[in-house]
C-alpha angles and dihedrals in degrees: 000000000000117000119248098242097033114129092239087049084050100050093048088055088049088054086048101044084048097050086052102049091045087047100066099040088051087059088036091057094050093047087054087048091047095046094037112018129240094257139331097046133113088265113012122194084229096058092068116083088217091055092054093056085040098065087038089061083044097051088044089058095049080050093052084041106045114026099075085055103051096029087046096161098019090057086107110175082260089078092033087061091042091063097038091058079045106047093064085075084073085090095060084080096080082057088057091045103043119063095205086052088042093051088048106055078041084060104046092045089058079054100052087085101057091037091050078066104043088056096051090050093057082046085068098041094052093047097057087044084050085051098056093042096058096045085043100036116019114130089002093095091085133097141153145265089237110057098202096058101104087209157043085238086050094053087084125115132013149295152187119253117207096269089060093260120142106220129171133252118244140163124239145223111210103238089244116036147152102245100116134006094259097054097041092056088055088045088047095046088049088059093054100054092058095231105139094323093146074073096067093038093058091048079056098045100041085054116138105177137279110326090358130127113253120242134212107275090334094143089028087160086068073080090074097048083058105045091041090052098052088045090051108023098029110027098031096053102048098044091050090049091057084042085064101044086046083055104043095053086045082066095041080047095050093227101114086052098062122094120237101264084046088053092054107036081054086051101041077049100059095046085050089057087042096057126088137154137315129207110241108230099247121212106237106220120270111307148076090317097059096047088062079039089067093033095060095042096044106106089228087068088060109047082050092056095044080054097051101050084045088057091048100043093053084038085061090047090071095062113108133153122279098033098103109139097017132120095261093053098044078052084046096054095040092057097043086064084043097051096048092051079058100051085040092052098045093052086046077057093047097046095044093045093055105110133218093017137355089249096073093076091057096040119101114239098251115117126227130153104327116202124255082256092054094039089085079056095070123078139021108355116247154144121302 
């Protein structure tokens, strides 16, 4: 028997998967025919963009289904990779079946214009920077195996490195330089990503010259090239590009189109319809319980609370490993018991303090239907 997780075993699973999926959008796709109509009806399947893609996506899974079995021979691995570059579109169909998703492509597509523009702004932008790379870099991104050598003659021969090995000496190419456009633009987009772009930075600034040895900062300015392309060329751009979509969906939203006073009577709005009751603190009658009532609502408690979580908080601060038994961890550990019959003292306030019911303390501060009994609760505290 074939094993489960054979390759023959997996590929059979994968026939099968794909009979099933193009299965049901086959029948999905009659069933919207046979409700809407193909064309030439009030409301054909053919006259919506997303159907469109839909079917697409459709046409490309019979393909994946049926041609090895019509082309037989003729299914090379050409075909094969053609289907499996084209079998990851299988997903778009959550975009053709969610509106959010829908109104968002829609979104982005109404964008494609003004960002057109924006890249090819950066293009520019990377192109003057390449510019000024190659006539201030180029050739200078080399260096040698042996770091002592001044030049690229010297870099000839042999040494010994500390561990007794005889290695040669070569010289080098950086992995990123300036020598040529091409390469300047991917050292360039490298930069720009931020992904170990002070890399890039230190081979500048260590620069000598053409087929010299780098030193150690000896062109330390090549710092600012670097940290004025990736504001202007990194950080603005993006930053402009989202500026654009935030724009363009203020206008879908109709929000950019609205005047100032609009603006604020829709914002004043919002916080109305965010606002909701709040239960009134109640004074309990004369007792024990008012006396925690008027302990946990003096300003002195809680200050004194804000000043106890501060101390143990900073008390906590001092812990580090390896001072198990010391001075600083037995205060620590005392503190800690002292801390907690604090903390256990001061919810043993709050509960007894709630007033009319226990309840109250746990209770969200949303207001209902409160009971004949809660209904003193609500309003101005005060006496009775």
């Amino acid at each position: 028997s074939t094993p489960l997780y054979s390759s023959a075993a997996s590929d059979v699973y994968k026939r099968q998967a794909n009979y099933c999926v193009c299965g049901y959008f086959l029948m999905d796709f009659a069933l919207n025919i046979v409700a809407h109509g193909f064309a030439l009806t009030p409301a054909p399947y053919v006259a919506r963009v997303w159907n469109l893609l839909d079917m697409g996506i459709l046409v490309i899974d019979v393909m994946i289904v049926a041609c090895p079995a019509l082309l037989k021979g003729s299914y090379t691995r050409y075909w094969r990779r053609a289907f499996n570059m084209a079998a990851p579109l299988r997903p778009v169909r959550i975009m053709t079946r969610v509106k959010s998703m829908r109104h968002l492509a829609k979104s982005l597509i109404v964008t494609l214009p003004t960002i057109w523009s924006i890249i090819m702004l950066t293009g520019a932008m990377f192109l003057s920077f390449a510019i000024i790379g190659i006539r201030e870099y180029g050739g200078t991104f080399y260096g040698c195996t042996y770091a002592t050598v001044v030049s690229k003659s010297e870099c000839l021969g042999t040494f010994v490195e500390s561990s007794g090995e005889v290695v040669e000496r070569i010289w080098n190419r950086h992995l990123f330089e300036f020598d040529w456009i091409g390469s300047a633009m991917l050292t360039l987009l490298e930069t720009a990503s931020l992904d170990n772009w002070t890399e890039i930075m230190f081979a500048a600034m260590d620069k000598t010259g053409v087929d010299s040895q780098p030193r150690f900062e000896r062109n330390w300015p090549a710092a600012f090239f670097f940290v004025a392309f990736i504001l202007f060329g990194s950080f603005l751009m993006i930053r402009t590009i989202i500026g654009v979509f935030i724009h363009q969906f203020g206008l879908i939203s109709g929000r950019k189109l609205q005047t100032e006073r609009q603006k604020l009577w829709h914002d004043m709005r919002k916080i109305a319809l965010s606002l909701k009751p709040i239960r009134a603190k109640v004074l309990p009658p004369p007792g024990f319980r008012r006396m925690c009532f008027k302990i946990v609502n003096h300003h002195w408690y809680k200050t004194f609370v804000l000043i106890t979580v501060s101390v143990n908080a900073g008390l906590m601060m001092t812990e580090r490993y390896g001072d198990d038994g010391n001075v600083l961890a037995r205060v620590r550990s005392i503190g800690e018991m002292c801390f907690v019959g604090i903390y256990l003292t001061e919810a043993l306030l709050q509960v007894t303090a709630a007033y009319p019911s226990v309840r109250h303390y746990f209770s969200c501060l949303l207001y209902t239907s409160p009971s004949p009994r809660d209904q003193r609760g609500w309003g101005v505290a005060g006496e009775g």
